[in-house]
N, C-alpha and C positions, 0 to 999 in steps of 0.2 A: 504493500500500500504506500510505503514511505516513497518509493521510486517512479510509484504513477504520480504521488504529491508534487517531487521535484522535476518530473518533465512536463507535468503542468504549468508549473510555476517559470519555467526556462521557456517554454513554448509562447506563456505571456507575455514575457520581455524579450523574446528574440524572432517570434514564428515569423514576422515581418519581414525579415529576411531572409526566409527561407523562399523556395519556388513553386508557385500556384502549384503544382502538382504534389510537392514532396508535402506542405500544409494540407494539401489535401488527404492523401493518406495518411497524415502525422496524427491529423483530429479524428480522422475516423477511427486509428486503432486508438490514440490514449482518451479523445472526448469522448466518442461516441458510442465506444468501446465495441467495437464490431471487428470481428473474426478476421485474420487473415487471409481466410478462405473466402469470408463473405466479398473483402476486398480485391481481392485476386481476381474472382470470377465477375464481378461490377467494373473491373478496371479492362480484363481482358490479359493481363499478368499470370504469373505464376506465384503460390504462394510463398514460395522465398524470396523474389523479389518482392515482394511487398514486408516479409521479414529484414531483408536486407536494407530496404529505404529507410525503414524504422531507424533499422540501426547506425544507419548511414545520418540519417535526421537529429537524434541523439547525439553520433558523436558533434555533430555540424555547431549543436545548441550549447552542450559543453564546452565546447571550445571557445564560443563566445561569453559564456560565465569565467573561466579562467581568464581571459584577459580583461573580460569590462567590471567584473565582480557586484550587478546589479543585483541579482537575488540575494544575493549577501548581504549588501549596504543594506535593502529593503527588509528584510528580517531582521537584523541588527535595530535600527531605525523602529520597526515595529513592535520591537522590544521594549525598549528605551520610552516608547510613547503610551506599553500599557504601562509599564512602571510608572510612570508619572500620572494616567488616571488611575491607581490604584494608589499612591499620595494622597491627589486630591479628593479621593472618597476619603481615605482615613484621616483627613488631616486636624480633625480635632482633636485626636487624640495628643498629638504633638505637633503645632503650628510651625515654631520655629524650624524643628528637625525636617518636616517635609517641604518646607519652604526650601530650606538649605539644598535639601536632595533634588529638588526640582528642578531649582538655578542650575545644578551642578550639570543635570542632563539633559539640559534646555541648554547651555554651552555646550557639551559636548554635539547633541545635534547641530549645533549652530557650526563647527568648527569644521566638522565633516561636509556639511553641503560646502 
């Protein structure tokens, strides 16, 4: 499941770049989640080629997370920003202290964009 997560999430920030055809069979097997087989024989392919573009589409998407590191920043970042409304629910507990923690990751976000 973790693997469908992250070629989703690579798919969101890179499919664009990929080629009307390869986006097309990319979303049918991880969005739409239909069979190889199903795609094979709707494309007029074979089902390893359609295995193979997958995997080919994959490496294509990886490769642009290791250089541009957006799913990253953007989890990071997402982190950082439940932290901070999970602060400002708790924050009467301790004003000062979540004020503090706030600023601290309200610069850090700042610092990073």
């Amino acid at each position: 499941m973790e693997k469908i997560g992250q070629q989703v999430f690579l798919y969101d920030f890179y499919g664009e770049l990929l080629t009307e055809h390869q986006k097309r069979v990319y979303e049918d097997v991880v969005l739409n989640d239909l069979s190889l087989s199903e795609i094979a024989q709707e494309l007029g392919i074979s089902r390893q080629g359609v295995h193979d573009l997958v995997k080919r589409c994959d490496k294509i998407l990886e490769g642009y997370e290791g250089k541009l590191h957006l799913v990253k920043r953007f989890r990071e970042e997402k982190a950082k920003i439940l932290k901070i409304c999970q602060l400002t629910d708790n924050y009467r507990n301790n004003v000062d202290a979540a004020m503090d923690e706030i600023r601290k990751i309200s610069r850090e976000i700042l610092e990073e964009l």
